[in-house]
C-alpha positions as MATLAB code, in Angstrom:
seq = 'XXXXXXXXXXXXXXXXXXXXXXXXXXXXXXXXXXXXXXXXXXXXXXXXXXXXXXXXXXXXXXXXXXXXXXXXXXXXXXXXXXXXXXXXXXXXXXXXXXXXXXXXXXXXXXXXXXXXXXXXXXXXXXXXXXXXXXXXXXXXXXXXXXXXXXXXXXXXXXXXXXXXXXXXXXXXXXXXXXXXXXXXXXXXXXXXXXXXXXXXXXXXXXXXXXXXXXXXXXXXXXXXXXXXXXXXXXXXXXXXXXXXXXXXXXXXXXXXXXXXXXXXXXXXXXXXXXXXXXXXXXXXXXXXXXXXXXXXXXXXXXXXXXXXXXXXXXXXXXXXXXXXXXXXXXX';
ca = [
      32.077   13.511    5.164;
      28.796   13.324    6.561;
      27.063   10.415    8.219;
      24.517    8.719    6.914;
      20.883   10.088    8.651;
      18.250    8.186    6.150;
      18.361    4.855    3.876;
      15.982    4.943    1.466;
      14.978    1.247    0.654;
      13.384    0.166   -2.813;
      12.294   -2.848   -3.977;
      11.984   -3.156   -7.563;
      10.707   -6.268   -9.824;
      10.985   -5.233  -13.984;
      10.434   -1.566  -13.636;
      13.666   -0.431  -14.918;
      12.204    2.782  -16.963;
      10.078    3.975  -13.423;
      12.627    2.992  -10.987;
      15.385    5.175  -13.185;
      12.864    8.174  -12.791;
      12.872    7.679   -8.860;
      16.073    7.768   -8.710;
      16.410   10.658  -11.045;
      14.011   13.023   -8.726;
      15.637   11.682   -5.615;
      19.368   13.269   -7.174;
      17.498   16.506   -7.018;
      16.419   16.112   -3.292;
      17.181   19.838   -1.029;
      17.805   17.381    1.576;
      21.976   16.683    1.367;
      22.767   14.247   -0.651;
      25.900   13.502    1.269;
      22.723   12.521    4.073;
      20.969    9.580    2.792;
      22.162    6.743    0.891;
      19.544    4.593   -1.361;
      19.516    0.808   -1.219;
      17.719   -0.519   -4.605;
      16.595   -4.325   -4.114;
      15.962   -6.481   -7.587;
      13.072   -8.917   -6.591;
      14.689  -11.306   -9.469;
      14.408   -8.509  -12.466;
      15.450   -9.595  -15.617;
      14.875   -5.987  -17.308;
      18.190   -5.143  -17.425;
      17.647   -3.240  -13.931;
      21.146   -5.198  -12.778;
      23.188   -3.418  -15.953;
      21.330   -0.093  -14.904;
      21.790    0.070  -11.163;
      25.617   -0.655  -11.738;
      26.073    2.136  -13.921;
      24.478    4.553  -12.827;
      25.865    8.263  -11.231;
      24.413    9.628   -8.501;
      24.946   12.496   -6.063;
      24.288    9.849   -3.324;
      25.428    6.539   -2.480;
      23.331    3.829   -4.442;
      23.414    0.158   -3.091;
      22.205   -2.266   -5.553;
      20.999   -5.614   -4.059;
      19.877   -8.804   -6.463;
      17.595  -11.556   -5.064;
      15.739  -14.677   -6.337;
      12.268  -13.771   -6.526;
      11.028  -13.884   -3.171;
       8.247  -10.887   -2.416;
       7.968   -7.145   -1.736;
       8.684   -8.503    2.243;
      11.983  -10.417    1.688;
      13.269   -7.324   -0.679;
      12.778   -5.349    1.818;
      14.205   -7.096    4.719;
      17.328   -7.446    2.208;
      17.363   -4.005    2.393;
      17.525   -3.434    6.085;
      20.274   -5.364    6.501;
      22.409   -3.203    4.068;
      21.173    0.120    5.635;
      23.397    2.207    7.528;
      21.002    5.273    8.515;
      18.856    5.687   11.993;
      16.076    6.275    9.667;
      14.509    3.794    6.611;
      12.557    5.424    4.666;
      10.692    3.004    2.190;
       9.762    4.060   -1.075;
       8.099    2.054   -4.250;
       9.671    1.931   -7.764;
       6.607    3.729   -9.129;
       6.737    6.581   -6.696;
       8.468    9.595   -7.479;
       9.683   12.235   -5.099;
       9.199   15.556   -4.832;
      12.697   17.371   -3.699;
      11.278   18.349   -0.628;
      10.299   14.950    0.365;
      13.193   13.584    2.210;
      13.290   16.470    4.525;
      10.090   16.294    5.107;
       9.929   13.074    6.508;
      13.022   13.884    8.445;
      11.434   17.275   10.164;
       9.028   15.053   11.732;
      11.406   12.656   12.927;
      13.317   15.660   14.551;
      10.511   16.750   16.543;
      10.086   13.628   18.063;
      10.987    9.164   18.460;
       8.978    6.938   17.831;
       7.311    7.856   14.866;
       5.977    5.995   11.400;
       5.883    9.051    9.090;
       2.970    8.137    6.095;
       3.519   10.014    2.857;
       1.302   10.444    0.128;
       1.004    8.711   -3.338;
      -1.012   10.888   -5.001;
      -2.598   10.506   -8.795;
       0.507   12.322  -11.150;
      -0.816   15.562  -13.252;
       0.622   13.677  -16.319;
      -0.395   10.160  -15.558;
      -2.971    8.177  -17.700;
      -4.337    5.745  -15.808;
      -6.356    2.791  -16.513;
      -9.981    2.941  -15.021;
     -10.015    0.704  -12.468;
      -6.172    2.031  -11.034;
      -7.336    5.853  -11.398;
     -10.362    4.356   -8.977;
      -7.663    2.878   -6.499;
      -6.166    6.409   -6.402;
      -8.896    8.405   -5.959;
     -10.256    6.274   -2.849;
      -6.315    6.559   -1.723;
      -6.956   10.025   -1.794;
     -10.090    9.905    0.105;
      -8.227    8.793    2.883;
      -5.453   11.398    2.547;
      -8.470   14.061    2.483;
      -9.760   12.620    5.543;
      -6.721   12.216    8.239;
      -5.990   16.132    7.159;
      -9.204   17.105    7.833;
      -9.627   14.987   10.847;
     -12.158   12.573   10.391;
     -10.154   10.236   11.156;
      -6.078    9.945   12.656;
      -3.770    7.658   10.889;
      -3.217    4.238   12.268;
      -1.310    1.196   11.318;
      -4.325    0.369    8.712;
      -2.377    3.375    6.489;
       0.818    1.903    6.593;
       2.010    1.918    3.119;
       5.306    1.291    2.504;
       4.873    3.134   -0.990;
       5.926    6.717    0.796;
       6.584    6.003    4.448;
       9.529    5.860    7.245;
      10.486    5.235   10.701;
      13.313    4.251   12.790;
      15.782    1.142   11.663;
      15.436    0.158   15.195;
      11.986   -0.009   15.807;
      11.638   -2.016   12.289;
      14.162   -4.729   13.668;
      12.572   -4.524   16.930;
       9.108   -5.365   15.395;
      10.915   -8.383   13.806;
      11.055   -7.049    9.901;
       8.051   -7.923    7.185;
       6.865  -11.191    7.321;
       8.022  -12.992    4.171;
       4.941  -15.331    3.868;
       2.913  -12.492    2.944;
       3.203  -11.030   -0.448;
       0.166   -8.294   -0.106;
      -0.614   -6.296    2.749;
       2.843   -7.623    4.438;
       3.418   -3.394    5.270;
       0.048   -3.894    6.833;
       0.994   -7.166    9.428;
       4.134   -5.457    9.918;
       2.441   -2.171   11.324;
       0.004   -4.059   13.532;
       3.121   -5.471   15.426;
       4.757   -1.589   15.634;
       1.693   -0.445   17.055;
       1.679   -3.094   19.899;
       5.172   -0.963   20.635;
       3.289    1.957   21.074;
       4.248    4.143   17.961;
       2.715    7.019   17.009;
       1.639    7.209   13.191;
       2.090   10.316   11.635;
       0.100   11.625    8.191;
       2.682   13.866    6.479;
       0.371   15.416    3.242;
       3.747   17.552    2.733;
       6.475   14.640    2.107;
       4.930   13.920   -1.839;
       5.141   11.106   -3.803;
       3.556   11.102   -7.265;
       1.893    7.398   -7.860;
       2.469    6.227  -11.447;
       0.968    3.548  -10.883;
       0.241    0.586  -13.287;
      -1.560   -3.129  -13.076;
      -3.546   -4.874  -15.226;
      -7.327   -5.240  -14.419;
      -6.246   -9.365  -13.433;
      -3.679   -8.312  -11.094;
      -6.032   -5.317   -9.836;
      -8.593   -7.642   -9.472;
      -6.438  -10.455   -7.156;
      -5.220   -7.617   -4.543;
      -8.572   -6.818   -2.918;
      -9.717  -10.914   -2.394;
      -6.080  -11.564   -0.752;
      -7.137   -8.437    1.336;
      -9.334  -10.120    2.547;
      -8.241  -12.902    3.594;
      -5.078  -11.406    5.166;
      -7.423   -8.957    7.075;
      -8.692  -11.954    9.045;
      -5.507  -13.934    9.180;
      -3.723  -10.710   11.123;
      -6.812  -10.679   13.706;
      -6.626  -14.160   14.214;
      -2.739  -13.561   14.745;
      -2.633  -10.456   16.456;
      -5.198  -11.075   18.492;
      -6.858   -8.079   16.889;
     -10.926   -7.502   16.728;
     -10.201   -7.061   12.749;
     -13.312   -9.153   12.030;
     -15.792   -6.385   13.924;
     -14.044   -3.661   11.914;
     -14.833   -5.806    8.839;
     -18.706   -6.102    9.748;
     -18.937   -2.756   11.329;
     -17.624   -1.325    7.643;
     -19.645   -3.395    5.528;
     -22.914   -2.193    7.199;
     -21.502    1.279    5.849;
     -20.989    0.601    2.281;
     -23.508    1.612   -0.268;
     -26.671   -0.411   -0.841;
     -25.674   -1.807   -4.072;
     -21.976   -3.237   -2.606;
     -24.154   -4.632    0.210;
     -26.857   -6.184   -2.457;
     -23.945   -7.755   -4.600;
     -22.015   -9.605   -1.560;
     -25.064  -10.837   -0.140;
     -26.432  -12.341   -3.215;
     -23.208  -13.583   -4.680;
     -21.268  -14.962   -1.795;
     -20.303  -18.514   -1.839;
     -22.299  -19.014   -5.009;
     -19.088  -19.051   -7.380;
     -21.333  -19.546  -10.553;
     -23.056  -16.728  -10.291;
     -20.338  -14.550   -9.200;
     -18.199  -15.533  -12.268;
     -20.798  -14.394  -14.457;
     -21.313  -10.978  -12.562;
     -17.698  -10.418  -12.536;
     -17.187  -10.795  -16.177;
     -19.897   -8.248  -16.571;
     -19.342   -5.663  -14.257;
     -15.845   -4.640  -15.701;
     -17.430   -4.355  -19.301;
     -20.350   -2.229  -17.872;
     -17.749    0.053  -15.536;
     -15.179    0.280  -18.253;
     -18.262    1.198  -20.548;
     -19.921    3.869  -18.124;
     -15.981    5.369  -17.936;
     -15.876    5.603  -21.649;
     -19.348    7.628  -21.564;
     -19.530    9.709  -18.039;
     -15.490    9.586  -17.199;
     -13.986    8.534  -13.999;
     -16.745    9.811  -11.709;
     -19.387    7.768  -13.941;
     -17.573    3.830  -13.362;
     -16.615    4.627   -9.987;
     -19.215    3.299   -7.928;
     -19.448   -0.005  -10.293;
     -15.709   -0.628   -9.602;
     -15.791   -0.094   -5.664;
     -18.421   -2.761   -5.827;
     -15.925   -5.290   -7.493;
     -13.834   -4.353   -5.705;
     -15.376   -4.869   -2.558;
     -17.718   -7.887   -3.312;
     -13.251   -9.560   -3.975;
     -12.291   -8.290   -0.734;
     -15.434   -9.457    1.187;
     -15.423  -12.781   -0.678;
     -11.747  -13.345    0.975;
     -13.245  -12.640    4.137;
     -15.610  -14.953    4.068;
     -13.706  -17.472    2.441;
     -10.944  -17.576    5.274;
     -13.871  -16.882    8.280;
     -15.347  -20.528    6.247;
     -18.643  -19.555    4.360;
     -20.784  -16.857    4.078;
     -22.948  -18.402    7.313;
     -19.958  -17.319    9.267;
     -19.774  -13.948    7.571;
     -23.338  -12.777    7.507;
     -24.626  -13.921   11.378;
     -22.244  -11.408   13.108;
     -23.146   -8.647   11.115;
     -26.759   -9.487   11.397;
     -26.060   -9.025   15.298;
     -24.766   -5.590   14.909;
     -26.914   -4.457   12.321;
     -29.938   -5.689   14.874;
     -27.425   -3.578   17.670;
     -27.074   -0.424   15.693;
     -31.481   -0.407   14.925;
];
């Protein structure tokens, strides 16, 4: 028999119908089955993803882990300490392999140490997404377009533990996901890998297919704790996360720019424009498709994320005077 080379790690929370698809396209992986092992962690499910896990055949070996709710971070870190292989690879419940994508992440690792190999999520052919999560995937897939075409390299702000792997080691090393964090905790923990000098990779080749699903409330939540974390981790890492922050608000589009100036720190008014705006952007998707809402949901979504930032930096004083400095820099 074989050693184990890759663990595949998934933490799952009431997904039992997606999760059983994963692990249905990973059983027809070309890399050997007899190679990587797959380490399922139940974030407190009450599905029936217990009954499912223990019954199921695979060509591989399947760990099944249950936990007390706890977080995407402490499912994970469960998961680690049951995996045998050199390599984790990390993979969501709602992501589903191609058969081509374990070796592809393991082709890179081959060539050299070191590396965090990021995988796509992209939008599935037969997926029917709600408007503002078919939004999410197409600016996902913005960034995919642009570290293959080279505008820009990946870094540890791509870090998605959706489709992405990397050395058991160097995980352990970096001290594991934080567990106070329940969004963007892939994000923290790759801001402490790069301070170990990593190299992130883009792989467009190791596919995942994204069947994705939230409700607009839950959508709506991710992009304000965003926020928040974003200055939390530059406070913590000693990071200039706050200059990134101002340097890419001063690049958004006028009307994202209009919104968060008038509507920060005046909660009033901002709950009336955000009950609004997701009638009118559900409204121009029902009349000019996806292309037709998606400006009027990347301004909700950003006014959220910039209202977390301002809300953790203390006010919108606090937000606003440093990006009036480089504004006045960049004139």
């Amino acid at each position: 028999m074989q050693s184990i080379a890759v663990s595949v790690i998934i933490p799952t929370y009431n997904r039992v119908a997606r999760l059983r698809r994963v692990l249905e396209a990973l059983a027809t992986q070309s890399y050997s089955s007899e190679r990587f092992e797959v380490v399922v962690v139940s974030d407190g499910s009450t599905d029936g993803t217990e009954a499912y896990c223990r019954q199921a055949q695979t060509p591989f070996h399947l760990t099944f882990i249950q936990q007390a709710n706890a977080g995407p971070a402490a499912a994970r870190n469960r998961g680690l300490t049951a995996a045998r292989g050199a390599i984790v690879l990390f993979l969501d419940d709602d992501v589903v392999p191609v058969p081509d994508l374990i070796a592809a992440h393991m082709r890179l690792h081959g060539e050299r140490s070191r590396r965090v190999v990021l995988g796509t999520m992209l939008t599935p052919p037969d997926a029917r997404l709600s408007p503002w999560v078919a939004w999410e995937q197409a600016m996902l897939e913005k960034q995919y377009r642009a570290m293959t075409s080279g505008v820009w390299p990946a870094t540890a702000r791509q870090f998605y533990t959706g489709n992405t792997s990397l050395s058991r080691d160097l995980v352990t090393t970096a001290g594991g996901f934080d567990e106070r964090f329940r969004r963007a905790e892939d994000i923290e923990l790759a801001y402490r890998l790069d301070k170990l000098g990593v190299e992130f990779v883009f792989a467009p080749q190791a596919v995942g297919y994204h069947y994705a699903e939230r409700s607009f409330a839950s959508w709506l939540a991710t992009p304000y704790i965003y926020g928040r974390n974003d200055i939390i981790f530059g406070r913590e890492h000693q990071i200039d996360l706050l200059g990134f922050v101002q340097r890419e608000f001063g690049q958004r589009n006028r009307l994202t720019r209009w919104l968060v100036w008038l509507l920060l720190d005046r909660p009033r008014a901002s709950a009336v424009a955000l009950a609004m705006m997701p009638q009118l952007a559900y409204l121009a998707h029902r009349l000019f498709g996806e292309r037709g809402s998606r400006p009027l949901y990347s301004a909700i979504f950003n006014l959220r994320y910039y209202q977390g930032v301002a809300d953790e930096l203390g006010g919108r004083d606090r937000f606003f005077a440093p990006v009036t400095a480089v504004e006045a820099a960049q004139a």
